[in-house]
BATORFI-41070 format. One record per residue (C-alpha): x negated, y negated, z negated. Coordinates in steps of 0.5 Angstrom, whole numbers, plus 500, padded with zeros to 3 digits. Example, Ala and Ser with C-alpha at 12.3 -4.5 7.8 and 13.67 -1.06 7.14 Angstrom:
<atom><east>475</east><north>509</north><up>484</up></atom>
<atom><east>473</east><north>502</north><up>486</up></atom>
END
This chain:
<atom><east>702</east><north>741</north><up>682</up></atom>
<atom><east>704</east><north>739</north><up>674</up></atom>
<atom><east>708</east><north>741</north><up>669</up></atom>
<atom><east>714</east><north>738</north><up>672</up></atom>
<atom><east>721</east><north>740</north><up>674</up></atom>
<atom><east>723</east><north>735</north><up>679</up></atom>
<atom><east>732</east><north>735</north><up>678</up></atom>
<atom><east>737</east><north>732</north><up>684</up></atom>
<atom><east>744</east><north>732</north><up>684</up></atom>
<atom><east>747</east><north>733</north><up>692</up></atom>
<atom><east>753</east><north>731</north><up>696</up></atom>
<atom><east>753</east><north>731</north><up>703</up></atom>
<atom><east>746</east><north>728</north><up>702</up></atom>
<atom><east>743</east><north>730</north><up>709</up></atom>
<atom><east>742</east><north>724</north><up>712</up></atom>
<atom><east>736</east><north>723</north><up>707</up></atom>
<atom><east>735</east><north>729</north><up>703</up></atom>
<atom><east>729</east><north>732</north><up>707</up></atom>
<atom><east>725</east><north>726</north><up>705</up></atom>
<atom><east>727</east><north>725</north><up>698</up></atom>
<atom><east>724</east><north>734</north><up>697</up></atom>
<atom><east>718</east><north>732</north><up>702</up></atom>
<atom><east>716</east><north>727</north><up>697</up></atom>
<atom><east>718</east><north>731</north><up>691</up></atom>
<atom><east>713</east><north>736</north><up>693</up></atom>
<atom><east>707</east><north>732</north><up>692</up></atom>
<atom><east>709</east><north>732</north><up>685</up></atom>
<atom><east>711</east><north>740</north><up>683</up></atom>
<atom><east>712</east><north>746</north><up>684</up></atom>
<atom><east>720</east><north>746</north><up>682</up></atom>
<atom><east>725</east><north>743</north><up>685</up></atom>
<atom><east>733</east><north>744</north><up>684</up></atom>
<atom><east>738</east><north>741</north><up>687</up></atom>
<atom><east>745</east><north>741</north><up>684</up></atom>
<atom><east>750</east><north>740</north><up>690</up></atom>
<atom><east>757</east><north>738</north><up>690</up></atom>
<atom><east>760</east><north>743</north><up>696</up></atom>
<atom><east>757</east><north>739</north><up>700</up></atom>
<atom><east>760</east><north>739</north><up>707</up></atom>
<atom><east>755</east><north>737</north><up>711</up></atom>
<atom><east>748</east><north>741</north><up>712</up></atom>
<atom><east>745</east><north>738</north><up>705</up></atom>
<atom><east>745</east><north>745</north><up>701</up></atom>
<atom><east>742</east><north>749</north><up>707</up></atom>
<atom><east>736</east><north>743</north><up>708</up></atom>
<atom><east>735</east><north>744</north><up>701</up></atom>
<atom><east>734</east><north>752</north><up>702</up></atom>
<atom><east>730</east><north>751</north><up>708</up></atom>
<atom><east>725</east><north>747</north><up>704</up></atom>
<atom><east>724</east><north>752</north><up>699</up></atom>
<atom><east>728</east><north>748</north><up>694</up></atom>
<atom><east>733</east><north>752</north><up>688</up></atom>
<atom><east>739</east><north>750</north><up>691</up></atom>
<atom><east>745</east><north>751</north><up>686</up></atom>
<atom><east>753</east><north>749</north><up>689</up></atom>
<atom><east>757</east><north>747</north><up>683</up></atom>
<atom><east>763</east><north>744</north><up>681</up></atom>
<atom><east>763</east><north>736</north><up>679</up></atom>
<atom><east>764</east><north>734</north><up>672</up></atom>
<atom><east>761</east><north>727</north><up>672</up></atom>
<atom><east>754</east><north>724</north><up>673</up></atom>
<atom><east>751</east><north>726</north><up>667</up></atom>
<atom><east>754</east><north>733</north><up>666</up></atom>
<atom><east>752</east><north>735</north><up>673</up></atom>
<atom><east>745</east><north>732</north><up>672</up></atom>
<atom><east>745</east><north>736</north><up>665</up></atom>
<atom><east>746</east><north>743</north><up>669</up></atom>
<atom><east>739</east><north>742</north><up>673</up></atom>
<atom><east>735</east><north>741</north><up>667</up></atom>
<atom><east>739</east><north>747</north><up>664</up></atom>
<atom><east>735</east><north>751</north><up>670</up></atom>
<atom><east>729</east><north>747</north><up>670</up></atom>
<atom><east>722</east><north>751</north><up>670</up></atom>
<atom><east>719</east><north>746</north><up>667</up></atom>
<atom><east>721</east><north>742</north><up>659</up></atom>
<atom><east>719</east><north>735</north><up>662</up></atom>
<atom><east>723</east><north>732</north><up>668</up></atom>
<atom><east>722</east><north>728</north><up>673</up></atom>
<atom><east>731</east><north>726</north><up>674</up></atom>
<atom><east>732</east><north>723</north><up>681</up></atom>
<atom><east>737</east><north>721</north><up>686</up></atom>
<atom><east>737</east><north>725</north><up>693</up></atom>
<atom><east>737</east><north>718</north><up>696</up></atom>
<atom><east>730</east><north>716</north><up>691</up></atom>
<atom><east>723</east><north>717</north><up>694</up></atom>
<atom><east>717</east><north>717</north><up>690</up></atom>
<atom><east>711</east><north>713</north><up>692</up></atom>
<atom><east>705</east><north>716</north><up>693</up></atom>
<atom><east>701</east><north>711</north><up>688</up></atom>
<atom><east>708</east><north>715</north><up>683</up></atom>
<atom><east>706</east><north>721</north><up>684</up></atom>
<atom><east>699</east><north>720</north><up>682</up></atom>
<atom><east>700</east><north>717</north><up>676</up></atom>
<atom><east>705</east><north>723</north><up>674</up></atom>
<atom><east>699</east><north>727</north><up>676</up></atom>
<atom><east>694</east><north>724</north><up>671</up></atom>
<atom><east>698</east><north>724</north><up>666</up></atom>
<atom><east>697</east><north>729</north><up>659</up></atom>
<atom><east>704</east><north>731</north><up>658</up></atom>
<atom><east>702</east><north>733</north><up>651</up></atom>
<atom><east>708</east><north>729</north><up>647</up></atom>
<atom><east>714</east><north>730</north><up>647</up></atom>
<atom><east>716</east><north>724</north><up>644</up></atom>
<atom><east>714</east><north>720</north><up>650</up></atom>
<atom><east>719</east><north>718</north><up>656</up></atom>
<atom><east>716</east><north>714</north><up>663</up></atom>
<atom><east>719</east><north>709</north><up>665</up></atom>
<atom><east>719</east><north>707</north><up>674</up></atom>
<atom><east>720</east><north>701</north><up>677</up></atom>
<atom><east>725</east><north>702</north><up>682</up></atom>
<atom><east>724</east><north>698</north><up>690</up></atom>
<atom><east>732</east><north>698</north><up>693</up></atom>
<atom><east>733</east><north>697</north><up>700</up></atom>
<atom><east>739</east><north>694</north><up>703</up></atom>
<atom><east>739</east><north>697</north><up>710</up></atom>
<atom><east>731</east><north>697</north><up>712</up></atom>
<atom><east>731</east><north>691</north><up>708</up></atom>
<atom><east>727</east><north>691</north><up>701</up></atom>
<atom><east>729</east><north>687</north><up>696</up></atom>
<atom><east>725</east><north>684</north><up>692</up></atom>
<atom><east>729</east><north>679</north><up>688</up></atom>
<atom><east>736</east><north>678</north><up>684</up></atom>
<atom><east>738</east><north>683</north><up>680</up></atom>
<atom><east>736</east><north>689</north><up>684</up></atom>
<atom><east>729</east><north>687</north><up>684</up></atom>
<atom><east>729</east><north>688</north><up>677</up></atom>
<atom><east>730</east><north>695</north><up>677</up></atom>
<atom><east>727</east><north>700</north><up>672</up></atom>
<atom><east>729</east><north>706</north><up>670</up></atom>
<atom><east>727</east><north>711</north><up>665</up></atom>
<atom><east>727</east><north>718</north><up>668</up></atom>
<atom><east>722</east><north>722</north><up>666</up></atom>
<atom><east>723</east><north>725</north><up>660</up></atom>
<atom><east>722</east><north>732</north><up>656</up></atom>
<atom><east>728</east><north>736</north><up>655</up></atom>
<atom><east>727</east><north>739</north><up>648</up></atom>
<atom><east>729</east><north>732</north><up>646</up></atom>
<atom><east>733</east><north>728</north><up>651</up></atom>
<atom><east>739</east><north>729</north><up>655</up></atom>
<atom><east>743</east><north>726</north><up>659</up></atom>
<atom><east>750</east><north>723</north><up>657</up></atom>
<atom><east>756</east><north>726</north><up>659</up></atom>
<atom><east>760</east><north>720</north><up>663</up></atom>
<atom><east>763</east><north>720</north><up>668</up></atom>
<atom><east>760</east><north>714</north><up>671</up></atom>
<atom><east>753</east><north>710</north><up>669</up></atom>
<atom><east>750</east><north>715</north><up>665</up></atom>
<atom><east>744</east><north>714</north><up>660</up></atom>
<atom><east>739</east><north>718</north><up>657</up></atom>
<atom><east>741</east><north>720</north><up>650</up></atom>
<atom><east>734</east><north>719</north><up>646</up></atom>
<atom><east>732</east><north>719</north><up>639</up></atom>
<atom><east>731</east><north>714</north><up>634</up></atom>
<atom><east>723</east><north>716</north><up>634</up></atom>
<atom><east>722</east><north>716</north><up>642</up></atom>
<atom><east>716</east><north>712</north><up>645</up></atom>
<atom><east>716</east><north>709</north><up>652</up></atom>
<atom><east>711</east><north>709</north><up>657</up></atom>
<atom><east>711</east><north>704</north><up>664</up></atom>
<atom><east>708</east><north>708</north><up>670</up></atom>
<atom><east>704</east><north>705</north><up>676</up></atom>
<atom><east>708</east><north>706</north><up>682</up></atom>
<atom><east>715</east><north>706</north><up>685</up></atom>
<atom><east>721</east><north>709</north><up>686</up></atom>
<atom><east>724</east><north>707</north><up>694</up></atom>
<atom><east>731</east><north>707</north><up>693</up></atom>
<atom><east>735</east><north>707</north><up>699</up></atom>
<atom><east>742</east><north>704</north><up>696</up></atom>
<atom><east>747</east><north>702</north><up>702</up></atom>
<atom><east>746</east><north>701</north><up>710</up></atom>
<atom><east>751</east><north>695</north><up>709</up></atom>
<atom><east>755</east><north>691</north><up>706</up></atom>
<atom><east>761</east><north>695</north><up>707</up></atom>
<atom><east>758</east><north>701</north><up>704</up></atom>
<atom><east>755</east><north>696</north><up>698</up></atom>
<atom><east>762</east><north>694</north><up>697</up></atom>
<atom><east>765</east><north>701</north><up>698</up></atom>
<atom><east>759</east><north>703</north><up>692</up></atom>
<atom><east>762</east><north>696</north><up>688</up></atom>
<atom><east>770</east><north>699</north><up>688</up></atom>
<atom><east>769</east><north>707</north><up>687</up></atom>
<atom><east>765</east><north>705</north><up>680</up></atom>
<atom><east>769</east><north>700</north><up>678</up></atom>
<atom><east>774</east><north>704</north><up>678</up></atom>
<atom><east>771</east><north>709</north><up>675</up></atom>
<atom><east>768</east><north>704</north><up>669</up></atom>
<atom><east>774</east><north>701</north><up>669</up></atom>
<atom><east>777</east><north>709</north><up>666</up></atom>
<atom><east>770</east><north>710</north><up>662</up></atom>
<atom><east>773</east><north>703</north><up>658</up></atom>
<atom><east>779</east><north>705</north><up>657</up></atom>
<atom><east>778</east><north>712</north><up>655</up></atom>
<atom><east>773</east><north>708</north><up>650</up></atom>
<atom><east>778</east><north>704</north><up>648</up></atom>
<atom><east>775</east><north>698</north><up>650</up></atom>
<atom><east>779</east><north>692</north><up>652</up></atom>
<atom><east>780</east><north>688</north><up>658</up></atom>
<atom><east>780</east><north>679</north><up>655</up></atom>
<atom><east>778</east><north>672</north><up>658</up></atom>
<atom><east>771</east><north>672</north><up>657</up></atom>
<atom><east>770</east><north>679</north><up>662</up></atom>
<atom><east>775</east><north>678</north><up>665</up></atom>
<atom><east>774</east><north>672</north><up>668</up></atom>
<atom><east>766</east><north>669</north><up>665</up></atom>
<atom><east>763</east><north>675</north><up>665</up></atom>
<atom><east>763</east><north>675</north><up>673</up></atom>
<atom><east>762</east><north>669</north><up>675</up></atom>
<atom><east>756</east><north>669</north><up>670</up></atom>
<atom><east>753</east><north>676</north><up>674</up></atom>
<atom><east>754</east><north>672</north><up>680</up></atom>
<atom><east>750</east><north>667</north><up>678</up></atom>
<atom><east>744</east><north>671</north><up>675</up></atom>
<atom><east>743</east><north>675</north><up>680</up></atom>
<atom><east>743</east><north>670</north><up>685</up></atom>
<atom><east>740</east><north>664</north><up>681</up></atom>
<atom><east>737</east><north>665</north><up>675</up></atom>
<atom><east>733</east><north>672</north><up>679</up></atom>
<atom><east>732</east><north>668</north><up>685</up></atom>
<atom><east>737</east><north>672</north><up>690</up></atom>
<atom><east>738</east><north>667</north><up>694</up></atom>
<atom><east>730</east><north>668</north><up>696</up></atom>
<atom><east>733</east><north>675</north><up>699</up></atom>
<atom><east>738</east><north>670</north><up>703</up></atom>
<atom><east>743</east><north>674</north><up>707</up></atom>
<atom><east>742</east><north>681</north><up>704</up></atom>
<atom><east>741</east><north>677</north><up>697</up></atom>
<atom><east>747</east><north>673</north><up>697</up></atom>
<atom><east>752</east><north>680</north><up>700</up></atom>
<atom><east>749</east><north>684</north><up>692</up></atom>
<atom><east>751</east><north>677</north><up>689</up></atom>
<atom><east>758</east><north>677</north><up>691</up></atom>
<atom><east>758</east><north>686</north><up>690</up></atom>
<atom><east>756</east><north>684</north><up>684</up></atom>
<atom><east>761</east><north>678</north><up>682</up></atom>
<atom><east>767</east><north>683</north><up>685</up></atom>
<atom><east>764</east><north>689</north><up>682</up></atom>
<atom><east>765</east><north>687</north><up>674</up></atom>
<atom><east>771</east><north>682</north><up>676</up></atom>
<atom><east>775</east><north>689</north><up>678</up></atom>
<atom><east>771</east><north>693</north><up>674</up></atom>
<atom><east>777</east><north>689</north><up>668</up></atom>
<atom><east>782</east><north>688</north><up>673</up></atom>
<atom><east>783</east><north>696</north><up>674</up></atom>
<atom><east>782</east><north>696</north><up>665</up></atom>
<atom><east>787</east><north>691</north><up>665</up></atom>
<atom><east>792</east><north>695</north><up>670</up></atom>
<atom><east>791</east><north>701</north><up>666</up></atom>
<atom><east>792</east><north>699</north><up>660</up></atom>
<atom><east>799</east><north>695</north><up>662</up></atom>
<atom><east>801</east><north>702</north><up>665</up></atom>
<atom><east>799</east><north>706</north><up>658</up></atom>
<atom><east>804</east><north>701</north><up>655</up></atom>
<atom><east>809</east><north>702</north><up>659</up></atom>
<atom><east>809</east><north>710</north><up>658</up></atom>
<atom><east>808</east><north>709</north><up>651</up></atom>
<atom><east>814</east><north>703</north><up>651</up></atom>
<atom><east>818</east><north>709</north><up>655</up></atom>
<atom><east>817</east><north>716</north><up>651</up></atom>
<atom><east>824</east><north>717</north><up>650</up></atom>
<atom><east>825</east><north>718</north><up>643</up></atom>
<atom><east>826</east><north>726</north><up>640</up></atom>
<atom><east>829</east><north>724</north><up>634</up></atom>
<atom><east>836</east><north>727</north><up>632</up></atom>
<atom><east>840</east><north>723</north><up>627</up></atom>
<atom><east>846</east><north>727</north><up>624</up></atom>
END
C-alpha cells in the first residue's frame, strides 16, 4: 500500500459502493467515507468492508469532502465519488509514484459511462480531473455545488496513466433529473456570488454548449447517448440563468416591498 488516503463522500450510494472500496483497496490501506445519513445499506457496507465510516451532517460538496481530509491518515488524498472506480492501470501509476513534493497534484483522466455505454466523445469524453493532492496545501472550496481545488500560486501538475470509470447516470431521466438539481443549485451559488443573469448566458451560452458538445467534440459519434448529454447540457446551462433571473426578480421584489420603518414627526 502507498501513503495515500483515499476520502469518498456518501448518500444512499449502495448500488455501487462496494466496487468503488474494492477498488480503492488496490491503492491504500485508508478509506474513509463521509455519508449523508444515508437510508439504504450504504454506511453499513462501508463498515462491512473495514472502511472508516463516519455519518455527518451535509454542508455542501466541498465542506463534506473537506471533513474526510480532516481524518485522512495520510497528507496525500486521493478524492473520489462513491460512483468512481480507479482502473487497475491508475492504480499502479499511484503506486509508482515518489510523493516526495508537496507542490505536486495529479491529475486523472476520467472515462464516463451513460448507462454501460462508454463515452467516448463530446464534452464528457474530455473529462479530466485534478484529484490527488496533498493536504498541508490544498483544500477544497466551500461551494455548494461544483466545488474546486484551492491551490496556491506555486503548484505543479502531473497527468497520471490510467483512468477513473465514472458511472454517472442509468438513463436519461436520472441525467436530466442531475441537470436541474445542479442548476438550481449553480443557479443560487451565482446569486449569492452576485453574478448576473443577461443575454449572452441566458440565451448563446446554451446554444453554444450544445453545439460543443455535440459538434465541435464529435458528440453526435456517441449517436443516441451523445446526442441525450448535448441536449442536458444545453437544458443545464440555459436553466442554470433562468433559475438566477427568477431569483433575482424575487430578490427585488422583497427589496421593492420591505415596508418602510422610518417615522416622520
Amino acid at each position: 500500500m502507498i501513503p495515500v488516503s483515499v476520502v469518498i463522500i456518501t448518500k444512499n450510494e449502495e448500488e455501487v459502493i462496494a466496487e468503488c472500496i474494492a477498488a480503492a483497496k488496490l491503492i491504500t490501506d485508508d478509506i474513509i467515507i463521509i455519508d449523508n445519513y444515508s437510508t439504504d445499506q450504504t454506511y453499513n457496507i462501508a463498515l462491512a468492508e473495514g472502511c472508516r465510516a463516519y455519518q455527518k451532517n451535509w454542508d455542501g460538496y466541498g465542506t463534506n469532502k473537506n471533513k474526510g481530509i480532516e481524518l485522512a491518515k495520510y497528507d496525500w488524498v486521493l478524492s473520489i465519488d462513491a460512483d468512481e472506480i480507479a482502473d487497475l492501470e491508475l492504480a499502479m501509476s499511484l503506486h509508482n509514484l515518489k510523493l516526495t513534493d508537496p507542490t505536486m497534484v495529479y491529475d486523472i483522466k476520467f472515462k464516463s459511462y451513460f448507462g454501460i455505454k462508454l463515452i467516448r466523445y463530446g464534452s464528457w469524453g474530455r473529462d479530466h480531473h485534478i484529484r490527488l493532492f496533498n493536504r498541508t496545501r490544498v483544500r477544497w472550496s466551500q461551494s455548494s455545488v461544483h466545488e474546486t481545488l484551492i491551490l496556491p500560486d506555486d503548484t505543479k501538475m502531473q497527468r497520471l496513466d490510467g483512468a477513473m470509470h465514472h458511472y454517472s447516470v442509468k438513463d436519461s431521466a436520472e441525467c436530466y433529473a442531475k441537470a436541474l438539481y445542479y442548476a438550481r443549485l449553480s443557479a443560487e451559488k451565482y446569486l449569492n456570488s452576485g453574478k448576473k443573469a443577461n443575454v449572452v448566458n441566458l440565451y448563446l451560452s446554451p446554444l453554444f454548449s450544445f453545439i460543443k458538445s455535440y459538434i465541435l467534440f464529435g458528440g453526435f459519434i456517441d449517436g443516441k447517448e451523445g446526442l441525450d448529454i448535448a441536449r442536458i447540457t444545453y437544458k443545464n446551462k440555459w436553466l442554470k440563468y433562468h433559475y438566477l433571473l427568477r431569483f433575482e426578480n424575487n430578490q427585488k421584489k422583497k427589496q421593492y416591498l420591505k415596508p418602510n420603518l422610518a417615522v416622520e414627526y
